[in-house]
C-alpha positions as CSV (number, residue, x, y, z in Angstrom):
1,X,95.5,106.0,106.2
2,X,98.0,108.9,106.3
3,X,99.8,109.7,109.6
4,X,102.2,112.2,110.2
5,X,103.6,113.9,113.6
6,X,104.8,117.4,114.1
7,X,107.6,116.0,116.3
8,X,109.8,116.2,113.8
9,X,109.3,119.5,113.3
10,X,109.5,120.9,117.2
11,X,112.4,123.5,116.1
12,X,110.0,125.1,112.7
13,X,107.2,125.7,114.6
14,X,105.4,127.0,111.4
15,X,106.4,124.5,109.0
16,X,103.6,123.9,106.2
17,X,103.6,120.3,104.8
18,X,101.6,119.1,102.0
19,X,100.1,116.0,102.0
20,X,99.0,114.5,98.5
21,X,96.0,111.9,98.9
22,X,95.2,109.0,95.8
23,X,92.2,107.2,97.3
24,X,88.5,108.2,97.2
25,X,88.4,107.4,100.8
26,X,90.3,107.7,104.1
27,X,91.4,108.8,107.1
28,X,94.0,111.5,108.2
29,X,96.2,111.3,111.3
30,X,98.4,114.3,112.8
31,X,100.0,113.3,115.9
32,X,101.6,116.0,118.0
33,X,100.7,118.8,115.7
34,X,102.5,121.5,115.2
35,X,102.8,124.2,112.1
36,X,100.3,123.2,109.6
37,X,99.3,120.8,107.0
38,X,97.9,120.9,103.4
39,X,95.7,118.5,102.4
40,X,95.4,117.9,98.7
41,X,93.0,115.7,97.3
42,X,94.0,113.9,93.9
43,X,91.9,110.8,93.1
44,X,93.1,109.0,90.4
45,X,89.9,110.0,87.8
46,X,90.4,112.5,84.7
47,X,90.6,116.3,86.5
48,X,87.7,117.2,84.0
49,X,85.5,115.3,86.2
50,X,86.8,117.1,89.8
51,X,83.9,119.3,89.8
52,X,81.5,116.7,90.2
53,X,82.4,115.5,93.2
54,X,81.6,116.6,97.0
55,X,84.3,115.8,99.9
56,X,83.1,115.0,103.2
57,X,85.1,114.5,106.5
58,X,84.3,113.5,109.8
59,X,86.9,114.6,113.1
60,X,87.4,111.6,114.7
61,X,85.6,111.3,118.2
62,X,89.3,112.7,120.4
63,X,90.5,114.5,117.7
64,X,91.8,118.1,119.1
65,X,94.8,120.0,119.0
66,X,94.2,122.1,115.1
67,X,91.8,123.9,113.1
68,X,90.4,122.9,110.1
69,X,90.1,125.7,107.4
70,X,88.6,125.1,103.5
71,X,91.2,126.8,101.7
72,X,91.1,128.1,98.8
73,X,93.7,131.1,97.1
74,X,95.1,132.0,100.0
75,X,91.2,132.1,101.5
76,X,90.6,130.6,104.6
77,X,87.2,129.8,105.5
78,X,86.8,128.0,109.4
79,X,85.2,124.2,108.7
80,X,86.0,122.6,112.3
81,X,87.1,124.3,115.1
82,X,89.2,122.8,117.4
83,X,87.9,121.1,120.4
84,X,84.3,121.3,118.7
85,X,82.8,118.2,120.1
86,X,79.7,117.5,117.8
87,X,79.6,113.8,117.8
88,X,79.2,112.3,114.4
89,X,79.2,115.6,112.4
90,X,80.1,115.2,108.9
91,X,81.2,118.5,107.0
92,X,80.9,118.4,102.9
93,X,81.7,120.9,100.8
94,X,82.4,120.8,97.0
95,X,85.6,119.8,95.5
96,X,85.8,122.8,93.7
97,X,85.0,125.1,96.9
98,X,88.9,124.3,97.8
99,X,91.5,122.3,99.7
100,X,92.2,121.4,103.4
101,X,94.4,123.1,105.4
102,X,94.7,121.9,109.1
103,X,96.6,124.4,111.1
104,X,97.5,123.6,114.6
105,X,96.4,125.8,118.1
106,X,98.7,126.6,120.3
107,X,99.4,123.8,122.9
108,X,101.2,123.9,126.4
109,X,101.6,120.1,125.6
110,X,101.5,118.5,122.3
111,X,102.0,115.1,123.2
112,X,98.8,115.0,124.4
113,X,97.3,116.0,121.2
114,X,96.3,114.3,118.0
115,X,93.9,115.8,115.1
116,X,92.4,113.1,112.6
117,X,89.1,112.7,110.6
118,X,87.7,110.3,108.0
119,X,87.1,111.5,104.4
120,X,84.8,110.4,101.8
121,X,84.7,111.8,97.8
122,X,81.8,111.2,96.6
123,X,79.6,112.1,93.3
124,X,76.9,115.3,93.8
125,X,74.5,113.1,93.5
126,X,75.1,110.4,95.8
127,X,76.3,113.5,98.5
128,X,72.4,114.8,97.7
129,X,70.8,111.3,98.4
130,X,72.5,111.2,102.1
131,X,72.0,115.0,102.9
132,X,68.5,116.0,101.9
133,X,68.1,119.1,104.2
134,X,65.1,119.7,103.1
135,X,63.2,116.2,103.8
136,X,65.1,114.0,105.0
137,X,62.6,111.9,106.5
138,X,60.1,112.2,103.4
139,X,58.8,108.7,101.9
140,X,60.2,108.0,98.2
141,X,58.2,108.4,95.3
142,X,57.8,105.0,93.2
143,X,60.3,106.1,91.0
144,X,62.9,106.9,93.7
145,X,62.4,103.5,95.1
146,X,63.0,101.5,91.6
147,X,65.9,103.7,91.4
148,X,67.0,103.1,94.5
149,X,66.9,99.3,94.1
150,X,69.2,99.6,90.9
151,X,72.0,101.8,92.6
152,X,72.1,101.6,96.2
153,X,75.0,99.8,97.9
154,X,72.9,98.0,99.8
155,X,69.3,96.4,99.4
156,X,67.8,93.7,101.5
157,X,64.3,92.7,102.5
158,X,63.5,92.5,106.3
159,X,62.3,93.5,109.3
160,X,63.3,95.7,112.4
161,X,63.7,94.2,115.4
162,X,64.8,96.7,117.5
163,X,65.9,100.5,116.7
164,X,68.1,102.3,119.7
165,X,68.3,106.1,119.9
166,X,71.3,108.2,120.2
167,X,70.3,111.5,121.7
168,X,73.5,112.7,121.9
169,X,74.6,112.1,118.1
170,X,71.1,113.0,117.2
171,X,70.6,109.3,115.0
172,X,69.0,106.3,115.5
173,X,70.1,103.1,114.6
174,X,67.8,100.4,113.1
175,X,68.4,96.6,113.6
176,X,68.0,94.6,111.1
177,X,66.6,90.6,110.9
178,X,67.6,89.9,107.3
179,X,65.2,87.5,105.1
180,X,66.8,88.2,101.7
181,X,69.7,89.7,100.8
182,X,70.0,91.4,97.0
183,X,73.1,93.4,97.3
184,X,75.6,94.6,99.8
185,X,79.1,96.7,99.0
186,X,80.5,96.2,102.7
187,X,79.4,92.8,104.5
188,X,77.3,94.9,107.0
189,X,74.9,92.3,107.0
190,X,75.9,89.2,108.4
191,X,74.9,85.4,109.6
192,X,74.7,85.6,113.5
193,X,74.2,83.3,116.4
194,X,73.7,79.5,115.9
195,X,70.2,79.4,114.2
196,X,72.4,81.3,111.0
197,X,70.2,84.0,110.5
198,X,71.4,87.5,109.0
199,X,71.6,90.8,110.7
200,X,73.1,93.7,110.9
201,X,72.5,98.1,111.8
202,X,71.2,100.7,109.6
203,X,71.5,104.4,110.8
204,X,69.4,107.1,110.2
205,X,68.7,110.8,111.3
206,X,66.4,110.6,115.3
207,X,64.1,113.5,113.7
208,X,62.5,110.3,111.2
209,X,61.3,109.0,114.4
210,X,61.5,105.4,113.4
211,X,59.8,102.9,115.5
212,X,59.9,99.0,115.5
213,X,56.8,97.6,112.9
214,X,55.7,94.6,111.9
215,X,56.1,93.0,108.7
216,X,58.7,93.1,106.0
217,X,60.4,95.9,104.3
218,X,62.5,96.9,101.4
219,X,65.5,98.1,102.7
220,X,67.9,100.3,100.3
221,X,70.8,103.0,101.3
222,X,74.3,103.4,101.0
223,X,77.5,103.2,103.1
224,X,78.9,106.5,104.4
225,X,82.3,106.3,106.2
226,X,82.0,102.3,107.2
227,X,78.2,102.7,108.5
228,X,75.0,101.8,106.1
229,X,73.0,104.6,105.9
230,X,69.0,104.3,105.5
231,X,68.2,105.6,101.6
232,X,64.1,104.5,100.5
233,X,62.3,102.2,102.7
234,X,58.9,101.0,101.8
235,X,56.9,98.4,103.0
236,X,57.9,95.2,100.9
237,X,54.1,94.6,99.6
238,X,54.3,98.2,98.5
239,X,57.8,97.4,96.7
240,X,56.2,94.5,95.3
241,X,53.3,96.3,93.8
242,X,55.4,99.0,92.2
243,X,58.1,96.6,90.6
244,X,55.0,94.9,89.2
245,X,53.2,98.3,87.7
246,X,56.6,98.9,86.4
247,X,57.6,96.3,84.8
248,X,54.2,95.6,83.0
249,X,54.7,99.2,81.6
250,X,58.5,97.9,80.6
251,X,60.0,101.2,82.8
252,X,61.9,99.2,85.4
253,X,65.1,100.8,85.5
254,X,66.8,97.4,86.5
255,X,65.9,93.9,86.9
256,X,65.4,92.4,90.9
257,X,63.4,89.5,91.8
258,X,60.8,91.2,93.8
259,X,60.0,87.8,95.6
């Protein structure tokens, strides 16, 4: 988390600071802003390997009081506009497109104002996986569901037991009963309520139309600023059947008990 506050600079109204950030994740806080701030993005990987990677930010729910411009040579090019209210909206763009600079509107009262957002760097090709404009509801092929298995940050078989729709952020989100647990990077699943069983929320896109199904599934995705986002999910006796072909054939990318 960086925080800063233009309070301190109430008499340089257009002060530019820069702000140098070391993590591949975060969030950004400007309270009172005034002036302007300049976002630099330094991860701690070899430079040679910048252009590889995709940055992605989302405004915090209140956030107001500054635009956000990509900037690049003196270039800038309107990302969020302040007081844009679109709830959950995540803006990528690649590294190499340019930097961040947050410049803040004109306010009768500051105090009242604070600008923030999450950010995410990410490889192209895990940005790809979560925004497939094209499909983004299409089933996986076989292969994209062995790969999936192998490099997702989550995998789990189970079953949905309830999904709730979000209108207004467009997403629906899919609860989970958990009957076996592969993988997880964040501990989204969990044990819950005195019989110990495992749960936890998946969110994907309201335009997939998913609807509560019987049976077990294969569930794979990866996490996206703190939430587990849905990736490939077939049917577990189709998972089954594909690990199976596969790993007769010795193409498996990576061993999982299918059981």
């Amino acid at each position: 988390l960086s925080s800063s506050s233009g309070l301190t600079h109430e008499s340089h109204r257009k002060d530019v600071e820069q702000v140098y950030l070391r993590c591949s994740e975060g969030s950004i806080e400007w309270m009172y802003p005034t002036g302007a701030l300049i976002v630099n993005l330094r991860p701690n990987i070899s430079p040679a390997s910048y252009k590889h990677l995709t940055v992605c930010i989302k405004p915090f729910k209140d956030s107001a009081g500054a635009n956000i411009y990509l900037e690049k040579t003196g270039e800038l090019k309107l990302l969020v506009r302040d007081g844009d209210r679109s709830p959950s909206r995540v803006y990528c763009f690649s590294y190499d497109q340019g930097g961040l600079f947050v410049e803040a509107t004109p306010q009768q009262d500051i105090s009242r104002k604070i600008t923030g957002f999450q950010y995410e760097l990410m490889s192209k090709g895990i940005a790809a996986d979560l925004h497939t404009a094209s499909a983004p509801c299409r089933p996986c092929s076989d292969t994209e569901v062995l790969l999936a298995v192998c490099t997702s940050d989550f995998v789990i078989r189970g079953t949905i037991q309830n999904v709730t729709n979000e209108a207004e952020e467009q997403e629906s989100i899919i609860h989970v009963g958990v009957n076996k647990l592969y993988r997880q990077k964040s501990k989204v699943f969990q044990l819950t309520g005195e019989n110990g069983n495992w749960r936890g929320q998946i969110k994907t896109l309201l335009e997939c139309g998913v609807k509560p199904g019987d049976g077990d599934f294969l569930f794979t995705g990866r996490m996206h600023f703190g939430e587990a986002r849905l990736g490939c999910a077939p049917r577990f006796k189709d998972f089954q059947r594909m690990y199976k072909e596969a790993k007769d054939k010795g193409l498996n990318p990576c061993e999982i008990g299918p059981d």
